[in-house]
C-alpha positions as CSV (number, residue, x, y, z in Angstrom):
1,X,-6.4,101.4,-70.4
2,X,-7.2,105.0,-71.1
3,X,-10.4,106.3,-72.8
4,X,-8.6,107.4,-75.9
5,X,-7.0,104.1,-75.9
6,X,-10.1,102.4,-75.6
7,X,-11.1,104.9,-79.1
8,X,-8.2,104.5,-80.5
9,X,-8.8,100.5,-80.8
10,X,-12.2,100.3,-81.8
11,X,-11.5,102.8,-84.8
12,X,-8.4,100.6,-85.5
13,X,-10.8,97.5,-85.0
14,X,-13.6,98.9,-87.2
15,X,-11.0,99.7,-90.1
16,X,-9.3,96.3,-90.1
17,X,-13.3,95.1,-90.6
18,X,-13.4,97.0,-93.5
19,X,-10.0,96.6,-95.4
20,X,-10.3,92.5,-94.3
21,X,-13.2,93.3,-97.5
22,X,-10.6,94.4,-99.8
23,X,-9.3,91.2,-100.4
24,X,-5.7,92.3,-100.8
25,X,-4.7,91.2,-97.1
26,X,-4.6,87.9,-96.3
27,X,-7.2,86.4,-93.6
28,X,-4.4,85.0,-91.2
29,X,-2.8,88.7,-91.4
30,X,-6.6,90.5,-91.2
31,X,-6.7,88.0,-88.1
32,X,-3.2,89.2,-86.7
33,X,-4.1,92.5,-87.4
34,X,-7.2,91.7,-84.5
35,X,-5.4,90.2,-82.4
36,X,-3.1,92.6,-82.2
37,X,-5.4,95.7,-82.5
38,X,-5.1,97.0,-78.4
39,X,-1.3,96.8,-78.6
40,X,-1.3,98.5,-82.1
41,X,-3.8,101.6,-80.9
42,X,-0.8,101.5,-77.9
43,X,1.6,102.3,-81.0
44,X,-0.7,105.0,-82.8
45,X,-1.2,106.8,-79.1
46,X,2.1,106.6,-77.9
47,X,4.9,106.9,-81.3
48,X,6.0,110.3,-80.8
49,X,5.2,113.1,-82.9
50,X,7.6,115.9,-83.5
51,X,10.1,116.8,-80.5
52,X,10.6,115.1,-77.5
53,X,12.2,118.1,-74.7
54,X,15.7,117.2,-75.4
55,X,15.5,117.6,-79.2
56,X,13.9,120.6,-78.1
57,X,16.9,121.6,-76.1
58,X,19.1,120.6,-79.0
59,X,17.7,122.8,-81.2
60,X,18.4,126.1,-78.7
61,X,21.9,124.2,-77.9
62,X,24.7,126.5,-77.3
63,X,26.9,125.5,-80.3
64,X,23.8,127.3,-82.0
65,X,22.5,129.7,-80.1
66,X,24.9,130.9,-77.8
67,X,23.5,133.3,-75.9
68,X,19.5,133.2,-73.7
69,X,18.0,136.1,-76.1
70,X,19.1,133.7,-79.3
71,X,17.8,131.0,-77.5
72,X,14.2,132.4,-76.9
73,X,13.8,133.9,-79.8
74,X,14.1,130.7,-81.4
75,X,12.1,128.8,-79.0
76,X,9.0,131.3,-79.8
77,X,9.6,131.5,-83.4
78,X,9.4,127.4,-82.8
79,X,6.1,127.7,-80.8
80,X,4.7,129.8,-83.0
81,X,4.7,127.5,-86.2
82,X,3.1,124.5,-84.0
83,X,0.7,126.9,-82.7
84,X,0.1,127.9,-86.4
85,X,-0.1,124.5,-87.3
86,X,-2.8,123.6,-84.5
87,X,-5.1,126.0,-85.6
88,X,-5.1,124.6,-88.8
89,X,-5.4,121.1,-87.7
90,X,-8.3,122.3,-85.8
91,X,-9.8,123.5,-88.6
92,X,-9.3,120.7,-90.9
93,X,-10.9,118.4,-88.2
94,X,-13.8,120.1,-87.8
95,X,-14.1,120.0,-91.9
96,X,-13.5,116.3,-91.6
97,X,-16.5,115.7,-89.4
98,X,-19.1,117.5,-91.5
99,X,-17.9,115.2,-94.0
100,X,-18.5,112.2,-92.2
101,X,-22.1,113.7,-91.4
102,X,-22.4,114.1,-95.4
103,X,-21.1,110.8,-96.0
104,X,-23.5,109.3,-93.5
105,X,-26.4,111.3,-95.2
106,X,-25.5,109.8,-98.1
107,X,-25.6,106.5,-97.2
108,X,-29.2,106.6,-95.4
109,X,-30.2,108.1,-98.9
110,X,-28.6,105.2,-100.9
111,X,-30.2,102.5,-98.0
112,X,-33.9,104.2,-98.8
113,X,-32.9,103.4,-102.5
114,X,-32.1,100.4,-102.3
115,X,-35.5,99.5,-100.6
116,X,-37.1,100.0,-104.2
117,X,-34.5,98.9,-106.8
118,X,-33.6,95.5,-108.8
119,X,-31.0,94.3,-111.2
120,X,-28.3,96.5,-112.1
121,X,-29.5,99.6,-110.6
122,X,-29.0,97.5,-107.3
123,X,-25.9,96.5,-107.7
124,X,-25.1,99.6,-108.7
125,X,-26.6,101.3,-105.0
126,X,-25.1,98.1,-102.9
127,X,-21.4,99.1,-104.7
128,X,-22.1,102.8,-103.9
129,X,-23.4,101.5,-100.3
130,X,-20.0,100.0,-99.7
131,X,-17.8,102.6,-101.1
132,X,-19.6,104.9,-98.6
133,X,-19.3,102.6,-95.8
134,X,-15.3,102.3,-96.7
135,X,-15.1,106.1,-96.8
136,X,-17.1,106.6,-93.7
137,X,-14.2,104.5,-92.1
138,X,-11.6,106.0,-93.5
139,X,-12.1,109.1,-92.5
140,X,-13.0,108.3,-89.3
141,X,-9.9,106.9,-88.7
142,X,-8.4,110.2,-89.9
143,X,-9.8,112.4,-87.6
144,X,-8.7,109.6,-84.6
145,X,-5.3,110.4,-86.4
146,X,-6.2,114.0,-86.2
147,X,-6.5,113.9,-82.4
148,X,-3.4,112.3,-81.7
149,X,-1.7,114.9,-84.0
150,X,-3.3,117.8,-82.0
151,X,-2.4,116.0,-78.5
152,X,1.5,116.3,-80.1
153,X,0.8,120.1,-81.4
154,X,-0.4,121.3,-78.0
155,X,2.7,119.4,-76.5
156,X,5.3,120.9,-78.5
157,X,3.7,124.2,-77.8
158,X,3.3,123.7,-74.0
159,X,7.2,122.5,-73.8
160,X,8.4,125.4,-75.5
161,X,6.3,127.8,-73.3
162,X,8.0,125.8,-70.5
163,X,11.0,126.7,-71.9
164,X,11.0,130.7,-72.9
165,X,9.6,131.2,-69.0
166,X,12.7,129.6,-67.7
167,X,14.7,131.6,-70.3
168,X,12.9,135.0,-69.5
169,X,13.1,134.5,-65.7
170,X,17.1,133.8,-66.4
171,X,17.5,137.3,-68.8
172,X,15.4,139.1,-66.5
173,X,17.5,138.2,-63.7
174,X,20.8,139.7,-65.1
175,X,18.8,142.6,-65.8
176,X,16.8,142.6,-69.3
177,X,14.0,144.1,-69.3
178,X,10.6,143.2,-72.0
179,X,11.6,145.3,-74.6
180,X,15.1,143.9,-74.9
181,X,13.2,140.2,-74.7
182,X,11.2,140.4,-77.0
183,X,13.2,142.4,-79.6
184,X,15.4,140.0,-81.7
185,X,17.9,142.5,-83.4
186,X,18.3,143.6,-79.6
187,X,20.5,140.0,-78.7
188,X,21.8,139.5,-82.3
189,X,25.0,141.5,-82.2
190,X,26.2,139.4,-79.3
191,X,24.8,136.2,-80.9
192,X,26.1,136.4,-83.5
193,X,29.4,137.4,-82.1
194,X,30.0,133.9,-80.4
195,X,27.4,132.1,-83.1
196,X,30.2,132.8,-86.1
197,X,33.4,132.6,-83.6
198,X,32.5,128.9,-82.9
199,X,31.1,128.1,-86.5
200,X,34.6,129.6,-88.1
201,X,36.1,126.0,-86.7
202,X,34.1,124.8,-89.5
203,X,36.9,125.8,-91.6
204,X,39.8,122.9,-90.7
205,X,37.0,120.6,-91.9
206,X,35.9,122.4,-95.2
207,X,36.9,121.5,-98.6
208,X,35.0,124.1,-100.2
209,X,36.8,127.4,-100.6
210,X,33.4,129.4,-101.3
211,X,32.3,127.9,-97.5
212,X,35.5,128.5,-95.8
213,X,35.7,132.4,-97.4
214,X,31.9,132.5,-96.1
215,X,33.0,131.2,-92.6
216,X,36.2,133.5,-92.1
217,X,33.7,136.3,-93.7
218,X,31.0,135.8,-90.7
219,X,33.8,135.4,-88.5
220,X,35.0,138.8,-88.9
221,X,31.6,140.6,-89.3
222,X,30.4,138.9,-86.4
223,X,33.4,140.2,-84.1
224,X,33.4,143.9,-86.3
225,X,29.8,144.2,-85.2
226,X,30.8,143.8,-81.6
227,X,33.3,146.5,-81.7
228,X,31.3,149.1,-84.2
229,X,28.4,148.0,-80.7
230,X,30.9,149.3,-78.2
231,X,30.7,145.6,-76.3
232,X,33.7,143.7,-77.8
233,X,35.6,144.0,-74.4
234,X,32.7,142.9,-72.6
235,X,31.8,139.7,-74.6
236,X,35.3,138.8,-74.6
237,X,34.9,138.0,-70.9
238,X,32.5,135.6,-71.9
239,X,34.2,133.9,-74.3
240,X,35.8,130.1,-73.9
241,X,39.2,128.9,-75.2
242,X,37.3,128.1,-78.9
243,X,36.6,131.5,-79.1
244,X,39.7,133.0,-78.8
245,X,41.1,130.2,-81.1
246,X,38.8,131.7,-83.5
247,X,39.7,135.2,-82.6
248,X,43.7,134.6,-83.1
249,X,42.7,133.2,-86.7
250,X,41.1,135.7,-88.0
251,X,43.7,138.7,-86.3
252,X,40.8,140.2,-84.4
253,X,42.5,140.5,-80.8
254,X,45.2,141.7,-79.5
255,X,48.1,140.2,-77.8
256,X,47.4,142.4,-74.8
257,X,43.7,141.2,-74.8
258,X,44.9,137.8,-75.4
259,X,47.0,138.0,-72.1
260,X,44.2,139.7,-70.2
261,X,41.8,137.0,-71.2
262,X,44.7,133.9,-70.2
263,X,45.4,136.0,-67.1
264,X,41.5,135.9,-66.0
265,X,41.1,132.1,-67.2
266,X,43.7,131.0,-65.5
């Protein structure tokens, strides 16, 4: 059992000792909840937090980014927001523990009072005594929870650095150079191009005219785009047998480029 583990229990152990006071679970369940309190800091460690790596290679799928420059630019606009979000977190935990220090301040003050005190100014320092001590718990336990959540932030951003190297090493090697990388309206002509040509399928499924006239409108821009870029003839040597489907709908090819593209699929 790891160290963290090993942490993760005895914070989980410590709060079941404190919400068994509570009175609102029952002993046999405060007694399961011991028992059980190893296998149940397994769960905390080890239930997975975010994206796994093939949600993350959903999410840069070719049915939604089609081409690598689409792909990375999403990937580091993804890293970017759990980076953002680590910082944060890092913050916040840092807050939390001066807390704890405060709350644990407190509570030495409120045990030096209660040295001196009878009757109901007593009980009143014993009830604060044990709402600090619940507190104290409680937010220990949060910055356990903390932790974990920065052990999944780190790991989202490490798997999608993983990912935009391979994707840079695969543009630079048809011959992209940094500034094209890195420059998102660079990529987006083409993109978009495919991006709309397979979405415009959409369209045998819709029932709603406004989405359809959308999709056909995309459809069209998308593949205008290309042409106004000089680049139409190129992509069209990339595209598959959905593309052209798309391309025939919306009267955006030729026969003669049609019979080109058969000619070369064939």
């Amino acid at each position: 059992m790891s160290n963290e583990l090993v942490a993760q229990s005895e914070v989980l152990g410590a709060l079941i000792q404190q919400v068994d006071k509570f009175q609102v679970i029952k002993p046999e369940d405060t007694k399961f909840l011991i028992e059980h309190k190893e296998h149940l800091g397994k769960v905390y460690e080890n239930v997975h937090i975010w994206r796994t790596e093939s949600q993350k290679q959903s999410i840069i799928s070719d049915e939604y980014h089609p081409t690598l420059h689409s792909k990375f630019h999403q990937a580091i606009c993804e890293q970017k927001v759990q980076l953002d979000q680590a910082f944060y977190l890092a913050k916040d935990y840092e807050m939390k523990k001066i807390s704890v220090e405060d709350s644990k301040l407190d509570l030495e003050e409120i045990e030096d009072q209660i040295k001196d005190a009878i009757g109901i100014a007593l009980k009143r320092l014993e009830n604060k005594r044990h709402q600090l001590e619940i507190e104290i718990q409680f937010k220990l336990y949060e910055l356990k929870q903390m932790e974990i959540a920065m052990k999944y932030r780190m790991d989202e951003v490490k798997g999608w650095q993983r990912i935009e190297d391979k994707l840079i090493a695969k543009m630079k090697a048809v011959g992209n150079d940094d500034d094209y990388i890195w420059n998102k309206s660079r990529g987006e002509i083409e993109s978009f191009f495919f991006q709309f040509l397979l979405n415009y399928h959409g369209i045998a499924k819709s029932t709603d005219g406004a989405e359809s006239h959308n999709l056909y409108s995309l459809c069209v821009f998308g593949v205008r785009q290309a042409k106004e870029a000089g680049i139409f003839k190129e992509l069209l040597k990339k595209c598959n047998k959905k593309h052209i489907e798309a391309l025939i709908a919306v009267n955006q090819i030729t026969q003669e480029e049609i019979d080109e593209w058969n000619a070369s699929h064939s």
